[in-house]
C-alpha positions in Angstrom: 173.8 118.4 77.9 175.2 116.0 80.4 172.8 114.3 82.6 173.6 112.6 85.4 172.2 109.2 86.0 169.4 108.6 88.8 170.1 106.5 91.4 167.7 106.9 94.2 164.8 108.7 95.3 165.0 111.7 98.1 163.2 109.9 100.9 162.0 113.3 102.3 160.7 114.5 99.3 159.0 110.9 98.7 157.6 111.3 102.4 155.8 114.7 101.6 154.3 113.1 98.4 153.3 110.1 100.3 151.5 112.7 103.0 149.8 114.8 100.5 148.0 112.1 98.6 147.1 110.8 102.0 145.5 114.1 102.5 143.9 114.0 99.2 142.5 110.7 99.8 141.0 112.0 102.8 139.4 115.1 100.5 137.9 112.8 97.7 136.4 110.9 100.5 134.6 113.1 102.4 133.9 115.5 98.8 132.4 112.3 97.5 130.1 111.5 100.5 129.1 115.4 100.0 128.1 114.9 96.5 126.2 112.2 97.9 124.0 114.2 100.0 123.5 117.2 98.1 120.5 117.4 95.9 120.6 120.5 93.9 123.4 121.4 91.2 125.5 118.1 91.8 126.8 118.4 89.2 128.2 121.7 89.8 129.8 121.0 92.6 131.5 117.5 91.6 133.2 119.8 88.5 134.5 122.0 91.8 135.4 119.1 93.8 137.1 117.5 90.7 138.7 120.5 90.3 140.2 120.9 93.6 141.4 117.5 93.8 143.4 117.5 90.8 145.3 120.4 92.2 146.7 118.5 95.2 147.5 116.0 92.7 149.7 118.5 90.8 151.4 119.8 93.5 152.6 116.1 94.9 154.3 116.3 91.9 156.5 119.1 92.5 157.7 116.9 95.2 158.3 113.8 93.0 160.2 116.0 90.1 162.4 117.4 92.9 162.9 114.1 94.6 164.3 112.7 91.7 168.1 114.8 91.3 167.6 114.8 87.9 167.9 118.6 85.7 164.4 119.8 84.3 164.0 122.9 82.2 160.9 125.4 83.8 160.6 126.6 80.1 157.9 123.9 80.1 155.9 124.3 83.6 152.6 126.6 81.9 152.4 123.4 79.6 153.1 120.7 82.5 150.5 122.0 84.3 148.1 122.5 82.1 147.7 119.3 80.4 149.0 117.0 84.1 145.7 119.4 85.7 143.3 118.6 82.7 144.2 114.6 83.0 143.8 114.4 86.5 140.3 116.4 86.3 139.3 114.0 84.2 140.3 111.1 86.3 138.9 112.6 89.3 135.3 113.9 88.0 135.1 109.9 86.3 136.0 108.5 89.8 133.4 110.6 91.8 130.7 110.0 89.6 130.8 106.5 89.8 131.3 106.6 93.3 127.7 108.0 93.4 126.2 104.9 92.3 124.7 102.2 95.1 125.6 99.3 92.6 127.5 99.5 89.8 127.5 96.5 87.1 131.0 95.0 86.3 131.0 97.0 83.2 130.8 100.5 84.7 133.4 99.1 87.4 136.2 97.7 84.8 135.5 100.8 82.1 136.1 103.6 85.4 138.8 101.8 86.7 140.1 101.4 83.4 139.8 104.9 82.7 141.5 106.4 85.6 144.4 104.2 85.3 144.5 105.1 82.0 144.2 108.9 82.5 146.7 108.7 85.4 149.7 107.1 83.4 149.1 109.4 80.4 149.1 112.2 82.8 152.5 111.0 84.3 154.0 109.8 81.2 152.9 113.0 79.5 154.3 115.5 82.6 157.6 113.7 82.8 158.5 113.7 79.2 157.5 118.0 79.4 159.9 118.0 82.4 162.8 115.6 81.5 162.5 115.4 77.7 166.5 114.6 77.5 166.8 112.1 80.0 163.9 110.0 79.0 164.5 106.2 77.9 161.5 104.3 78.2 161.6 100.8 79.7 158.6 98.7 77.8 158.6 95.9 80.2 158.3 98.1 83.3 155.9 100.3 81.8 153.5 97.6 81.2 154.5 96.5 85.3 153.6 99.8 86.0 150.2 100.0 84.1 149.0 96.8 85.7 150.0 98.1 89.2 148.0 101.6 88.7 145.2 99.4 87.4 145.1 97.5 90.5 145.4 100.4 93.0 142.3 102.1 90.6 140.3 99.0 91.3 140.8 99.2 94.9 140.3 102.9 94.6 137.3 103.2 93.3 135.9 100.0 95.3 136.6 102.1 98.2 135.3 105.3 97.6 132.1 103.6 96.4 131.6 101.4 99.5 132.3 104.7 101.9 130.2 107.0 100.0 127.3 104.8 100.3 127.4 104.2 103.7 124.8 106.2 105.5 126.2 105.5 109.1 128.8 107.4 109.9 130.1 105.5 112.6 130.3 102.5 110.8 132.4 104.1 108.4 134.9 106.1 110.3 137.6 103.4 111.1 137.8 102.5 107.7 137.5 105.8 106.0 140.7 107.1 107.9 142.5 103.5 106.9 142.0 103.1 103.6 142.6 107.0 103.3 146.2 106.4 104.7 146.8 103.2 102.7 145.1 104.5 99.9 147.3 107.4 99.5 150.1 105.6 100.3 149.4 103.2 96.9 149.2 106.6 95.2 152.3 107.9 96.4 154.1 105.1 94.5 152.6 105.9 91.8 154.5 108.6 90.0 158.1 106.7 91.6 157.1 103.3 89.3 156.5 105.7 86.1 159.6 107.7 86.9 161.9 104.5 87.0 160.2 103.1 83.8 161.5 106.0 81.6 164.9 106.7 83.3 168.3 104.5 84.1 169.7 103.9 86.4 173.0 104.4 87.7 175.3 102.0 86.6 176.9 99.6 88.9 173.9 100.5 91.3 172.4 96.9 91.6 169.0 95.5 90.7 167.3 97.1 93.7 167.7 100.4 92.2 164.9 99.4 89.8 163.1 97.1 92.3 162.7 99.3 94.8 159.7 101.6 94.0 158.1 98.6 92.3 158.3 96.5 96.0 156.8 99.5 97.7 154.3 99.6 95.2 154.0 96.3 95.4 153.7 96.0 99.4 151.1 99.4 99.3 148.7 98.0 96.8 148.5 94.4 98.5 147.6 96.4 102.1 145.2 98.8 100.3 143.6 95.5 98.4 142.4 94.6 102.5 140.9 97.3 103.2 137.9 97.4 100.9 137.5 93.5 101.2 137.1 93.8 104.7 135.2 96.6 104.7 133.2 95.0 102.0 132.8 91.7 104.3 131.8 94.4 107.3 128.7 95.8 104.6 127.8 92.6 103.9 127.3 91.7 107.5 125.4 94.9 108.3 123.1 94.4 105.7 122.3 90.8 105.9 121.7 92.0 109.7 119.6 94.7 108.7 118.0 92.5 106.3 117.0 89.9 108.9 116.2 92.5 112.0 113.6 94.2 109.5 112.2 90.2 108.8 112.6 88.8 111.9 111.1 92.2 114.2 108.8 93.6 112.2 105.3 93.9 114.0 103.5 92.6 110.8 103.8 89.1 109.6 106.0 89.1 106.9 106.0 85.8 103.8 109.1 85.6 101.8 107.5 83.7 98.6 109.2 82.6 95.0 108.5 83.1 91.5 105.5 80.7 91.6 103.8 81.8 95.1 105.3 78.9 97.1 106.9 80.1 100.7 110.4 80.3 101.4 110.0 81.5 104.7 108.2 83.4 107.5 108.7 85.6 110.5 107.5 84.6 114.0 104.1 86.7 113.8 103.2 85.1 110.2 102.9 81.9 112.6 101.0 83.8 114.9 98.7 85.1 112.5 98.0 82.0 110.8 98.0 79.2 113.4 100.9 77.5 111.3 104.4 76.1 112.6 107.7 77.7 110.3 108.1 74.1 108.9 104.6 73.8 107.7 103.8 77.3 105.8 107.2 76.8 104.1 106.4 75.1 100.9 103.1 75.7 101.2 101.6 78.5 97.9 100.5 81.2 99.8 96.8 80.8 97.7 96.3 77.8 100.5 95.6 80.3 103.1 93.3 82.4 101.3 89.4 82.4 102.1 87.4 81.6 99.4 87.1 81.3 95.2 86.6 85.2 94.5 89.3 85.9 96.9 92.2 83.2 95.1 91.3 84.9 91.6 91.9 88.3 93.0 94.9 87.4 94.8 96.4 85.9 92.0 95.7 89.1 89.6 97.3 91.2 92.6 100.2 89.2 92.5 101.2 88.8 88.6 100.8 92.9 89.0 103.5 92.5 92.0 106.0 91.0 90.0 105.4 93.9 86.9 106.7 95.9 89.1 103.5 97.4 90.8 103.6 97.9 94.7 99.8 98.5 96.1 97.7 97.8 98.9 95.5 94.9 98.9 92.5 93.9 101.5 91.7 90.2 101.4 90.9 87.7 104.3 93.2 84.6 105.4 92.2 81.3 106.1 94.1 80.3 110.0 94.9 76.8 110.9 91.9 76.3 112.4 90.1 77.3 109.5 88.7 81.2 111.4 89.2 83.9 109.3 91.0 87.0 109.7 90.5 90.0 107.5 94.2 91.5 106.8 95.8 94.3 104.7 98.6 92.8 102.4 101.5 94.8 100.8 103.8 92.9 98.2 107.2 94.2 96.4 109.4 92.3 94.3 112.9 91.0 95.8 115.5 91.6 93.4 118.8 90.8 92.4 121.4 92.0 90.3 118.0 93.7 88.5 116.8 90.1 88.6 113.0 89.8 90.2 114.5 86.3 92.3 110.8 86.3 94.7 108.2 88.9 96.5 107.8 89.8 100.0 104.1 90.2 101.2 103.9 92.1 104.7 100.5 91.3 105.6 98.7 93.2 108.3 95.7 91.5 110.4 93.1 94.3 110.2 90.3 92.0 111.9 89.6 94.3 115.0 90.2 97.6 112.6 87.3 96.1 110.6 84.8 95.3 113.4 85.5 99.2 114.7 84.6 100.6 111.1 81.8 98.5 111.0 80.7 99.7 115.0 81.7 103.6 114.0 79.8 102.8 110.5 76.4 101.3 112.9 77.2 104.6 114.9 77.0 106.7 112.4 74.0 105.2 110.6 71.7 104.4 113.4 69.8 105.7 117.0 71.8 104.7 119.7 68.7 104.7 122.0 66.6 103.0 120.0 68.9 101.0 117.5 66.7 102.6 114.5 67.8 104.0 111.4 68.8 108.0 112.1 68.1 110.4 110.3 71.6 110.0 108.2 70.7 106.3 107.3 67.1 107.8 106.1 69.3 110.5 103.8 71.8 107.9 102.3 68.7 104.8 101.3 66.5 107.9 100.0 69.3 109.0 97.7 70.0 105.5 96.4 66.4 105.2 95.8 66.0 108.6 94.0 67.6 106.9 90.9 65.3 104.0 90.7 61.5 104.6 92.1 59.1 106.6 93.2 58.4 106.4 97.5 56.5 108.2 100.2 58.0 109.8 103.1 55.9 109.5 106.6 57.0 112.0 108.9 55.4 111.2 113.0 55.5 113.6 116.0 53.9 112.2 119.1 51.4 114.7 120.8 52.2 115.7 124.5 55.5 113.6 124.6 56.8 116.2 126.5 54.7 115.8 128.9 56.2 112.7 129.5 59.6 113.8 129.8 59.0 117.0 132.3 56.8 114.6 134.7 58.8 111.6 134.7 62.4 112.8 133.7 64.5 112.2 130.7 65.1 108.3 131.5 61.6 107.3 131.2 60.9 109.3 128.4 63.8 107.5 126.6 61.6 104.3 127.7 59.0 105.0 126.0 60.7 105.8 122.8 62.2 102.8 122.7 59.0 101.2 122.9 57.6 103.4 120.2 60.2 102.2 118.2 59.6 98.6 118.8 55.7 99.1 118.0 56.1 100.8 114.7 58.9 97.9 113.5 56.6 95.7 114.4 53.3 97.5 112.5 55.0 98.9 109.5 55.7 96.5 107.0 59.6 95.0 106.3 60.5 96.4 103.1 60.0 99.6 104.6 62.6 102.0 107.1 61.8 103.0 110.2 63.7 105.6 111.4 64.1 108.0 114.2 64.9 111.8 113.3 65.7 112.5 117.1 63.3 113.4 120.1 60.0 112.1 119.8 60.1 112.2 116.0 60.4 109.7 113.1 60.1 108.3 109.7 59.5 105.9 108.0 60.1 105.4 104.2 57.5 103.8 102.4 59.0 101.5 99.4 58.4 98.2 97.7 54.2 98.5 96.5 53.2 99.6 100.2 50.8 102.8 100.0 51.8 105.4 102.5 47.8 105.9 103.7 47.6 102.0 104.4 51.0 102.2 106.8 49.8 105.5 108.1 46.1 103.8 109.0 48.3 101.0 110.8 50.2 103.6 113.2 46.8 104.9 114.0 45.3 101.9 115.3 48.5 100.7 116.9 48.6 103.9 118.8 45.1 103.6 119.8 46.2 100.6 122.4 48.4 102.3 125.4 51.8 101.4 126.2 53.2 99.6 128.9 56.9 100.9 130.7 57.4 100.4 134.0 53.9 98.8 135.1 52.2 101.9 134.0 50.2 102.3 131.2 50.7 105.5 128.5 48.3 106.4 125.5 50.1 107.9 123.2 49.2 109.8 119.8 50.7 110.4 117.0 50.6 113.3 114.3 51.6 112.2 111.0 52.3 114.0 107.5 53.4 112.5 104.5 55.5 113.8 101.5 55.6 111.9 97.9 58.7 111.8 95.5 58.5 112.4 92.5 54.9 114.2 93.2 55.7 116.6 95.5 59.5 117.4 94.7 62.3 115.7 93.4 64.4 117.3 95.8 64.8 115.2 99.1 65.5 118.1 101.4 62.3 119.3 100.6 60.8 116.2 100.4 61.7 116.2 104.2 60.6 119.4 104.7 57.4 118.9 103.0 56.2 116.1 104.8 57.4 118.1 108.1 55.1 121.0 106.7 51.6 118.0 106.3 52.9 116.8 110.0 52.0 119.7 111.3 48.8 120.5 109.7 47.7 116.9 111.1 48.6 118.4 114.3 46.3 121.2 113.8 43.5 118.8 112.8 43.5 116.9 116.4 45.3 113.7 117.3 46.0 110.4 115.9 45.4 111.7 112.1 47.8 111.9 109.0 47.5 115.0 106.5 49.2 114.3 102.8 51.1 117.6 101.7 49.7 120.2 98.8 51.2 123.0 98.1 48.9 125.2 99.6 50.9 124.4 102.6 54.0 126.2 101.5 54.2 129.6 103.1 53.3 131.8 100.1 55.3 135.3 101.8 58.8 132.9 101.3 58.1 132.2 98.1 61.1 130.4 96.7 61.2 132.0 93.3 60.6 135.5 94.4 63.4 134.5 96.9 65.7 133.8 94.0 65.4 137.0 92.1 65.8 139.1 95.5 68.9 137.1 96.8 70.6 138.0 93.0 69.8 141.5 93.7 70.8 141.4 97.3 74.2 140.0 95.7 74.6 142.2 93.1 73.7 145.2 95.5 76.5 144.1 97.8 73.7 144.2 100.7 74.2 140.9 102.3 76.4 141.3 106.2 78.5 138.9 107.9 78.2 138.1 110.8 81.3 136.0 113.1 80.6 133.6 115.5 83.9 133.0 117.9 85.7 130.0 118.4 87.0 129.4 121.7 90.2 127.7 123.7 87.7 125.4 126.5 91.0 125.4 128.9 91.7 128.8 128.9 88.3 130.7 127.6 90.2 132.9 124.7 89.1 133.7 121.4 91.4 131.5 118.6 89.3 132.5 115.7 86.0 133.1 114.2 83.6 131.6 111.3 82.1 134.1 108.9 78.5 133.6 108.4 76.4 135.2 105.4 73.3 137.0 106.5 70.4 138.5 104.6 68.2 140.7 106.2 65.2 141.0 103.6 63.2 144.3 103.3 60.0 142.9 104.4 60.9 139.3 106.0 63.6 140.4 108.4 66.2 138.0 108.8 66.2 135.3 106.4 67.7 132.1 107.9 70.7 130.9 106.1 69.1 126.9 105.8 66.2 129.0 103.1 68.7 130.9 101.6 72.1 129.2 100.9 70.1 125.9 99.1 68.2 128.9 97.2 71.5 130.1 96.1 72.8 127.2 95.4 70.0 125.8 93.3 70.2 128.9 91.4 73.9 128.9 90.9 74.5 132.3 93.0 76.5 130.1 95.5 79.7 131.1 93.8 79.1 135.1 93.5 77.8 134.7 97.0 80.4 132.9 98.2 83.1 135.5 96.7 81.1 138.4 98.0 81.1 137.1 101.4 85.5 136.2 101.1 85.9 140.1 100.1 83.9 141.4 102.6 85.6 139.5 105.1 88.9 140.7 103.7 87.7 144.3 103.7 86.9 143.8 107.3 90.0 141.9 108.2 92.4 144.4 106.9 90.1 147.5 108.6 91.1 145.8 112.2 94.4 145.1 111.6 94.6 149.2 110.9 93.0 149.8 114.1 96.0 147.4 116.1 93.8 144.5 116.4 95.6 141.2 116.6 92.7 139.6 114.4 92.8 135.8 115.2 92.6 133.4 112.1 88.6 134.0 110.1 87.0 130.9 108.7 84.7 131.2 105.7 82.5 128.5 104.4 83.0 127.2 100.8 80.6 124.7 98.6 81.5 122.0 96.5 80.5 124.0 93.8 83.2 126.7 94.3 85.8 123.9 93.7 84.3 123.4 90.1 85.6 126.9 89.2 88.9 126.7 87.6 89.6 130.0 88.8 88.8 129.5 92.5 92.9 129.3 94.1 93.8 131.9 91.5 91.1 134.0 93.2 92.1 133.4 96.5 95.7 134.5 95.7 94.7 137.4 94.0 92.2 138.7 96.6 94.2 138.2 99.3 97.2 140.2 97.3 94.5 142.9 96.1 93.7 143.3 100.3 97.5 143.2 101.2 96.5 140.1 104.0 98.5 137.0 104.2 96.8 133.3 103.6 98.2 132.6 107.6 94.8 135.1 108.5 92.2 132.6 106.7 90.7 128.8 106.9 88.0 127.5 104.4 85.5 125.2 106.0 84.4 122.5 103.5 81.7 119.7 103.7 82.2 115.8 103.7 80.9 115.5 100.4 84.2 116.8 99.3 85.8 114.2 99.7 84.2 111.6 97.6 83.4 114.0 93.6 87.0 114.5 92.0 89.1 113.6 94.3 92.4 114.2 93.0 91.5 117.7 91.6 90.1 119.1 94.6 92.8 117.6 96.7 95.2 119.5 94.4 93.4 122.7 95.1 92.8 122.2 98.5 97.3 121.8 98.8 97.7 124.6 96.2 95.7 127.0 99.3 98.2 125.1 101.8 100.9 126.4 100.7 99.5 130.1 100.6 98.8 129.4 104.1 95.0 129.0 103.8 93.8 125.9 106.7 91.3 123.7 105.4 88.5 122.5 107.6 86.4 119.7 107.4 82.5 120.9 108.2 80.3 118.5 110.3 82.4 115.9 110.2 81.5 112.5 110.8 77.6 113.0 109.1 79.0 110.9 106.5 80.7 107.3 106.7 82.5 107.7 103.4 84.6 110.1 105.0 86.7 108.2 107.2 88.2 105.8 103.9 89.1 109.2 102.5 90.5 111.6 105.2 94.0 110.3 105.1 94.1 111.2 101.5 92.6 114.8 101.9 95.0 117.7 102.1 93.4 118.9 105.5 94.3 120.5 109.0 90.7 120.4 111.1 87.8 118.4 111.5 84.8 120.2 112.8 82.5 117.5 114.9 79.0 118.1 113.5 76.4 119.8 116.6 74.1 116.5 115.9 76.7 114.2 118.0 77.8 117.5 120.8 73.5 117.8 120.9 73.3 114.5 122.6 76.7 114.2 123.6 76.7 111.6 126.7 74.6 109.4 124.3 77.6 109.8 121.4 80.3 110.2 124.0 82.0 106.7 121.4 82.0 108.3 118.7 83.1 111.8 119.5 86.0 109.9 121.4 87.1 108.2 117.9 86.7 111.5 116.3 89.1 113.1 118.2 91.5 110.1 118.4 91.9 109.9 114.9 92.5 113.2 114.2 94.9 113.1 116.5 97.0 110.2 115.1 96.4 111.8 111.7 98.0 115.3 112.8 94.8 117.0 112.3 93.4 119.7 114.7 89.8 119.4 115.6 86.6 121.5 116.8 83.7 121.1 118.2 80.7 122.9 116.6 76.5 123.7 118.7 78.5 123.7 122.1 75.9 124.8 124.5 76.2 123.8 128.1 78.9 123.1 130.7 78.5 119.8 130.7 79.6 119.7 126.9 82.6 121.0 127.1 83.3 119.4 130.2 83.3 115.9 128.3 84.9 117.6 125.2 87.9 118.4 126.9 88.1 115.4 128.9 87.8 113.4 125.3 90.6 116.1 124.3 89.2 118.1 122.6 89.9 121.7 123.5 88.9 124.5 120.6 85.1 124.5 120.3 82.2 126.8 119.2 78.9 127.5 119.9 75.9 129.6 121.9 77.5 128.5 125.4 79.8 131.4 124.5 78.6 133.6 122.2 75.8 133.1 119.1 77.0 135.0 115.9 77.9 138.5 116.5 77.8 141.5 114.1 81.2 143.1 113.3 81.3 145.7 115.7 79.9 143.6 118.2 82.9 141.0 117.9 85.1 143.6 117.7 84.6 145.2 120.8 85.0 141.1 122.2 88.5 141.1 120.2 88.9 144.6 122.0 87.9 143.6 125.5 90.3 140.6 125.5 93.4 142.4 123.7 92.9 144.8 127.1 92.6 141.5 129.4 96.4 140.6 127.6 
């Protein structure tokens, strides 16, 4: 076969191969930064985009075959195809998966680049021997110029694509995706031209150009494509170390740039702030210099060796200023590393002094009068508990005879006069080991502890009562009724131990002023007799005779129903109505909470699915569920398959939930409570804020509402503080909130002027029966 020499190119054909690898440098970009973003089946779809990319690649080669005038035999073509496609696959899936990497070590770079260059000349060499088997004559010295010229454009190449596909700003990006797209497929295009030349001749007589020439343009392609990701790489750089500093130098929180061995590199502008200290004189300095005190350095240090392990936690400590105050601050350390070297550790230290001093106010709040700055009734609760474990103690329960009296004669204002001086008298009699505390009104308590005998104490306040007192220049004498409860004697149960001493308090009452009465258990109301209680509440459940009853919950600014709380109710067959405070603890004592509970959810159901068949638009129904319930393993696979059993949707129902929730297995119930999130259950917190713990927790808790216990909306001008902080931060926590014992105008009035606007309560309606509610859903369905 006679085969005519090559001797140059066809510069149009050359142009259209130069324009489609353009074009497929553009693809590999942008199918690269897709890869980038997608999350599920990458993989999949960098095999696609490999896929498609080697096909552009095998069709610029149509070009270069017919560009170069030399015969080819199509006998070939199925097997030209099919190995040049598999090669380039290869090379392309290799080169997108290492794009996908935010920093790869020199290895990974030199074996991909490597690779690719590797996979392209065999491609080449391997299509243009199918093609032009006769006319090949390999030239060894420009096929080694050619290898080192496809390695260099693959180490551009893949420098490139990793730089843009880790770029989140796209701005930033554009300029330089589009140029080194261009120049990038322009060092491609050379490509096959350089291989061609190294297995061919060349005319003869042609001249030394004739060889040079695809090499030069090689040669001049590469060198402009080698600027491209050296400036870009220069631009990334800048951005970063800019992005680095703007996040040090702005951030609102002092921030301490510290070495291996504690000592500080350098600080931000509030780090001076904070501590008192110029730059020049906290750098240098080990950061254990500025904290407060022996127990503090040794924790510090622990916290810090657990830093550089690799830990990242929250740490509360206090810092020692300049002039030697103290500021309590929240700390948070992570390593700084380097080419997975840790090189130091950057501690972004919060100042958390006034955040302290407001838990500790909300914590007084919560834990004492705000009239009298006793103990309340919550304090009392929380040291009797604590005490349960250890001792024995007497509970003194006082009401003060005729005190309302007082208050109707002389208005509200000078009755809260007198308690106050009440409360100072009894600190002053009872002895200092013991607790004072007022309940509310004119009643209070005081736990007797530490040796003291609760007749002694009680013999005091009725001498010190006997003398009047003085508010106002006028005299009052005023007597006091007192009963007194003893634990372990009388119960081990402090609810009743309350109770109990409630029950002797007003049997002194009976007996004439100024007297105490000790409790016996004659006093307890034999007709409620708690175990007779017991085994009629089982039957009650078993018998499927207990009702609900709904109380609605109202929008204050525009008076409409947004939902309703299901509340159990037991009407006994000879003692009426039995209130749910005597039967609920029965229930739970017994362990009937659960079936009770579960009763009460279906029979909610049942009615919920019986209005929705009459057209109702039913509002959202919350039922109330115990700690206990939350021990059952079973208890979300209940609520899924009740509410699937009833045909109703999770969206229809909120579980109400006490405090106390949030402080016994936290992790598992927090896991249940999301598990009924996601079914579309809301979860409510139940009078909120009667327990401090609560407020270190509730950003943990998988919640949507806080319900503001009726103790603080009772005397709501006097806990106006901390209804206000209630609401605030639930509001900066996303959470929804209600207010619970709303009863007069002037309530909600301050409620919604606190922000609060969804509330509950006897100012608009006590619980209703069902058909009662429903004809309220009814009359307001008509109104819309």
């Amino acid at each position: 076969m006679d085969i005519p020499h090559m001797y140059i190119f066809d510069l149009n054909n050359i142009a259209l191969t130069v324009v489609f690898l353009i074009i497929s440098s553009i693809m590999a970009v942008e199918f690269s930064r897709q890869i980038k973003k997608t999350v599920e089946r990458k993989r999949r779809k960098m095999v696609l985009y490999s896929l498609l990319l080697a096909l552009t690649f095998l069709l610029t080669h149509i070009f270069v075959i017919i560009s170069a005038g030399v015969p080819f035999s199509t006998s070939n073509f199925y097997l030209f195809f099919l190995i040049f496609y598999g090669i380039c696959g290869i090379g392309s899936y290799s080169a997108l998966s290492l794009a996908q990497r935010d920093i790869a070590n020199t290895a990974q770079y030199v074996f991909t680049s490597l690779l690719i260059a590797v996979s392209i000349m065999a491609a080449e060499y391997t299509a243009f021997y199918i093609i032009f088997r006769e006319a090949i004559k390999i030239h060894p010295i420009l096929s080694v110029l050619s290898f080192l010229m496809i390695l260099v454009t693959s180490f551009s190449l893949i420098r490139f694509l990793m730089q843009i596909t880790n770029e989140d700003i796209y701005e930033f990006v554009k300029k330089y995706k589009y140029t080194g797209s261009v120049l990038g497929g322009m060092a491609m295009g050379g490509i096959p031209y350089i291989v061609l030349t190294s297995m061919m001749d060349v005319t003869d007589g042609s001249g030394i150009h004739s060889y040079l020439a695809p090499f030069a343009y090689m040669a001049m392609a590469n060198l402009l494509f080698m600027l491209v990701p050296d400036l870009f790489g220069e631009k990334l750089i800048m951005k970063n170390v800019q992005s680095h500093l703007s996040l040090f130098t702005h951030n609102p929180d002092s921030v301490f740039r510290v070495d291996l061995q504690g000592y500080i590199l350098n600080v931000n502008k509030e780090a001076v702030e904070l501590t008192g200290y110029m730059a020049n004189e906290l750098a240098g300095l080990h950061f254990i210099d500025l904290i407060g005190g022996s127990e503090e350095e040794k924790k510090i240090r622990k916290y810090f060796m657990k830093v550089l392990s690799g830990e990242t936690k929250l740490i509360e400590t206090t810092l020692k200023r300049a002039d030697s105050t103290y500021a309590d601050v929240r700390i948070t350390a992570v390593r700084i590393i380097v080419k997975n070297t840790t090189v130091g550790v950057f501690g972004i230290v919060r100042d958390i002094t006034e955040q302290k001093k407001a838990d500790k106010m909300i914590e007084y709040l919560a834990y004492h009068d705000e009239l009298t700055n006793l103990p309340n009734r919550r304090n009392l609760e929380k040291v009797m508990a604590a005490l349960i474990k250890d001792e024995g103690f007497s509970l003194i329960y006082l009401d003060f005879d005729r005190f309302k009296r007082i208050n109707d004669t002389f208005g509200h204002s000078f009755g809260d006069k007198i308690l106050v001086e009440i409360g100072r008298k009894l600190s002053e009699v009872v002895p200092e080991e013991c607790l004072v505390a007022r309940i509310g009104g004119d009643e209070f308590a005081i736990l007797v502890t530490g040796g003291n005998k609760p007749d002694g104490v009680a013999t005091k306040i009725v001498q010190a009562f006997q003398s009047p007192l003085f508010a106002e220049g006028m005299e009052f004498l005023i007597t006091a009724s007192i009963g007194i409860s003893r634990y372990p004697e009388d119960t081990d149960s402090l609810e009743l131990l309350l109770k109990f001493a409630d029950m002797a308090m007003y049997k002194a009452k009976e007996n004439g002023a100024n007297h105490f009465q000790f409790f016996d258990q004659s006093m307890v109301d034999h007709n409620l007799n708690k175990f007779e209680l017991e085994n009629e509440l089982r039957s009650a459940i078993n018998s499927d005779s207990l009702t609900v009853f709904y109380q609605p919950k109202y929008n204050a600014a525009t008076n409409e129903i947004t939902g309703a709380e299901a509340l159990a109710r037991w009407k006994h067959a000879r003692h009426g109505m039995i209130p749910p405070g005597v039967f609920i603890p029965i229930a739970e004592e017994a362990n009937l909470i659960v079936p009770l509970e579960r009763l009460i959810i279906r029979k909610v159901f049942s009615q919920l699915v019986q209005w929705k068949g009459q057209g109702y638009e039913v509002p959202r129904t919350s039922i109330n569920i115990s700690i206990i319930h939350f021990y059952q393993e079973d208890f979300v696979k209940f609520m899924r398959h009740t509410l699937k059993e009833y045909g109703l949707y999770g969206e229809l129902i909120e579980i109400e939930v006490t405090e106390s929730i949030m402080i016994k297995k936290e992790d598992s119930i927090n896991a249940q409570l999301q598990a009924l999130r996601e079914i579309g259950i809301e979860v409510s917190i139940d009078d909120f804020g009667t327990g401090y713990s609560s407020l270190s927790y509730l950003s943990k808790l998988s919640v949507d509402r806080l319900k503001i216990d009726q103790s603080f909306i009772s005397h709501s001008q006097e806990n106006r503080e901390i209804i206000s902080t209630i609401v605030s931060m639930a509001t900066n926590l996303k959470l929804k909130v209600i207010a619970e014992g709303v009863e007069t105008e002037s309530q909600i009035d301050l409620l919604k002027s606190l922000g609060c606007q969804e509330v509950q309560g006897y100012f608009y309606s006590p619980p209703l029966p069902s058909n009662e509610y429903e004809v309220m859903m009814n009359r307001e369905l008509q109104e819309t």
